[in-house]
C-alpha positions in Angstrom: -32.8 -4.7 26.7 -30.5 -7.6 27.2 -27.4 -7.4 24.3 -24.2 -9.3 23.6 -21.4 -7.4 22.2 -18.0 -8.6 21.0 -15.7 -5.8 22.2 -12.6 -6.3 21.0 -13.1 -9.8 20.8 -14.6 -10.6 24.0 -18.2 -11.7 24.5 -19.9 -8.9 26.9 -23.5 -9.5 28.1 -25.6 -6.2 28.8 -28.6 -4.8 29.3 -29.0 -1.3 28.6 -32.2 0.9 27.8 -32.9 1.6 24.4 -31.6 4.9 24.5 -28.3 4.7 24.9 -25.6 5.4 22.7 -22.9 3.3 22.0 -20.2 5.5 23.1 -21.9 6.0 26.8 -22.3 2.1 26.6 -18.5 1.3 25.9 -17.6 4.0 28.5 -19.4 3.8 31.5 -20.4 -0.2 30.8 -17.5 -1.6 29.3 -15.2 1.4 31.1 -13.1 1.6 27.8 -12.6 5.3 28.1 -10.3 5.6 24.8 -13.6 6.4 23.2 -14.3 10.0 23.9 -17.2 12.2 23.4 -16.7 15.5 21.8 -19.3 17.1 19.9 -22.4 14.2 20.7 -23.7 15.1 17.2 -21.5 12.9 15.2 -19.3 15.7 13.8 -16.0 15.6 15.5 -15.0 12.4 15.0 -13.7 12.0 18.5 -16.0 9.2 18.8 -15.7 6.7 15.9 -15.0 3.1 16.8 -15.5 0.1 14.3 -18.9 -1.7 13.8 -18.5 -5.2 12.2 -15.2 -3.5 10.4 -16.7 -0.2 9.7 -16.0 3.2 11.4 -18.7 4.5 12.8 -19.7 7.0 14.8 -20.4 6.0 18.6 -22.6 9.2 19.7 -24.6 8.9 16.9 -25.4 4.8 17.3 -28.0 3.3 19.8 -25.7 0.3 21.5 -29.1 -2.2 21.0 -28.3 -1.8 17.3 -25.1 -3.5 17.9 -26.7 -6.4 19.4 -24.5 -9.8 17.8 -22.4 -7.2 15.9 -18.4 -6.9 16.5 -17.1 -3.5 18.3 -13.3 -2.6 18.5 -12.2 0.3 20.3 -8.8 2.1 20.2 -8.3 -0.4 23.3 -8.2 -3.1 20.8 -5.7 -2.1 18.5 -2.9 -3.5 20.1 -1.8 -7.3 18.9 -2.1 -10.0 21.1 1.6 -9.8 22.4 0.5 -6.3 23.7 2.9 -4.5 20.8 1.2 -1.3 19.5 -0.5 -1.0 16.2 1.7 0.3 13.4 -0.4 3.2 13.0 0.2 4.1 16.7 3.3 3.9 16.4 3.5 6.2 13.5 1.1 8.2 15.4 4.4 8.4 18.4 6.8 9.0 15.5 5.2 11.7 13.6 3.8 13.8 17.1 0.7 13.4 15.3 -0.9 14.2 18.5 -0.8 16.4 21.5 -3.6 16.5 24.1 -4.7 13.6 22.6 -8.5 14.0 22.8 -9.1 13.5 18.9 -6.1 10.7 18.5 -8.2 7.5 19.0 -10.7 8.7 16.7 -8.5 9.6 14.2 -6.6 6.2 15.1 -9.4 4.3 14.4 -11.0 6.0 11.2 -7.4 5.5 9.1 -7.5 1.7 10.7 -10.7 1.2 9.1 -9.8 2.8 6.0 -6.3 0.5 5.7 -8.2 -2.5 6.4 -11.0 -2.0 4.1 -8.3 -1.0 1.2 -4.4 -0.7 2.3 -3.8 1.5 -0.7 -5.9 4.5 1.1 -3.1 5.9 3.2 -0.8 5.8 -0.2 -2.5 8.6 -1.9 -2.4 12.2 -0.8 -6.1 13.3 -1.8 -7.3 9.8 -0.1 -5.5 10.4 3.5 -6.5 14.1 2.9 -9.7 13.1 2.6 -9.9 10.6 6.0 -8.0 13.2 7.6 -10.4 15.9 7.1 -13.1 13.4 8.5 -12.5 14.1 12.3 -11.9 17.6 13.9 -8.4 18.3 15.7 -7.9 21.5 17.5 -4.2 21.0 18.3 -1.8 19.6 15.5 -2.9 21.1 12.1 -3.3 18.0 10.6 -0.2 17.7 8.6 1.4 15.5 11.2 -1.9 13.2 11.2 -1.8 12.7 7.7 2.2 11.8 7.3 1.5 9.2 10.4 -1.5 7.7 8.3 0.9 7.8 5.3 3.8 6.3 7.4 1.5 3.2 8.6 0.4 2.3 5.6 3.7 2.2 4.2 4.8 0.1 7.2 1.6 -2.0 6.9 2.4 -2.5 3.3 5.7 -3.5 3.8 4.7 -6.7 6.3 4.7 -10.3 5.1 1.5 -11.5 3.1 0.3 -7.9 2.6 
């Protein structure tokens, strides 16, 4: 099936079988490897990107259901001047990571939950709650949720916000 995507604000023309999941699609199509597959049965976490805003999970989504929808990666958090994403920089800051295969899952779970509602990294039982979402085998989670917390603070902080 022919399909357009917006990946990270560019237009991207495929076809793909029917089959496919979106995560294989962004990978091996779009070759925007900061996607990662973990688990493949929507679990993890490692996977989520956004949908139209929303985090979703990629192994669990057929890529022709995102024909004419909007797709942003962890490649597309960075701004347009090519400065990291306040929440990956918190991410640096905190050592909210370590091998990293969970972090752009993670990453883009708490970006969709800041969007949608900047208050949700101000509450302990709400970042809790996004930070239990995804599966990390490497940092016990405290560092992941101060990083979330530190963003939002930082996000909160900007002009306009």
């Amino acid at each position: 099936m022919k399909i357009t995507l917006t990946v990270n604000g560019d237009d991207v023309a495929l076809d793909v079988e029917p089959r496919r999941i979106l995560a294989d699609v962004l990978r091996e199509d779009c070759r925007l490897t900061g996607t990662h597959l973990g688990c493949e049965q929507g679990v993890c976490g490692a996977c989520t990107v956004l949908v139209d805003g929303e985090a979703v999970r990629s192994c669990l989504m057929l890529a022709v259901q995102c024909d004419g929808r909007s797709v942003r990666t962890v490649e597309g958090l960075s701004g347009a001047d090519g400065e990291p994403h306040p929440l990956q920089l918190a991410f640096s800051a905190e050592h909210a990571l370590q091998c990293g295969f969970c972090t752009p899952g993670f990453l883009m779970a708490a970006v969709a939950a800041l969007e949608a509602d900047p208050g949700a990294g101000a509450g302990d039982e709400r970042v809790r709650a996004l930070v239990e979402s995804n599966l990390c085998r490497c940092t016990g989670y405290e560092p992941i949720r101060r990083a979330i917390t530190r963003a939002a603070a930082r996000l909160a902080a900007r002009p306009g916000a």
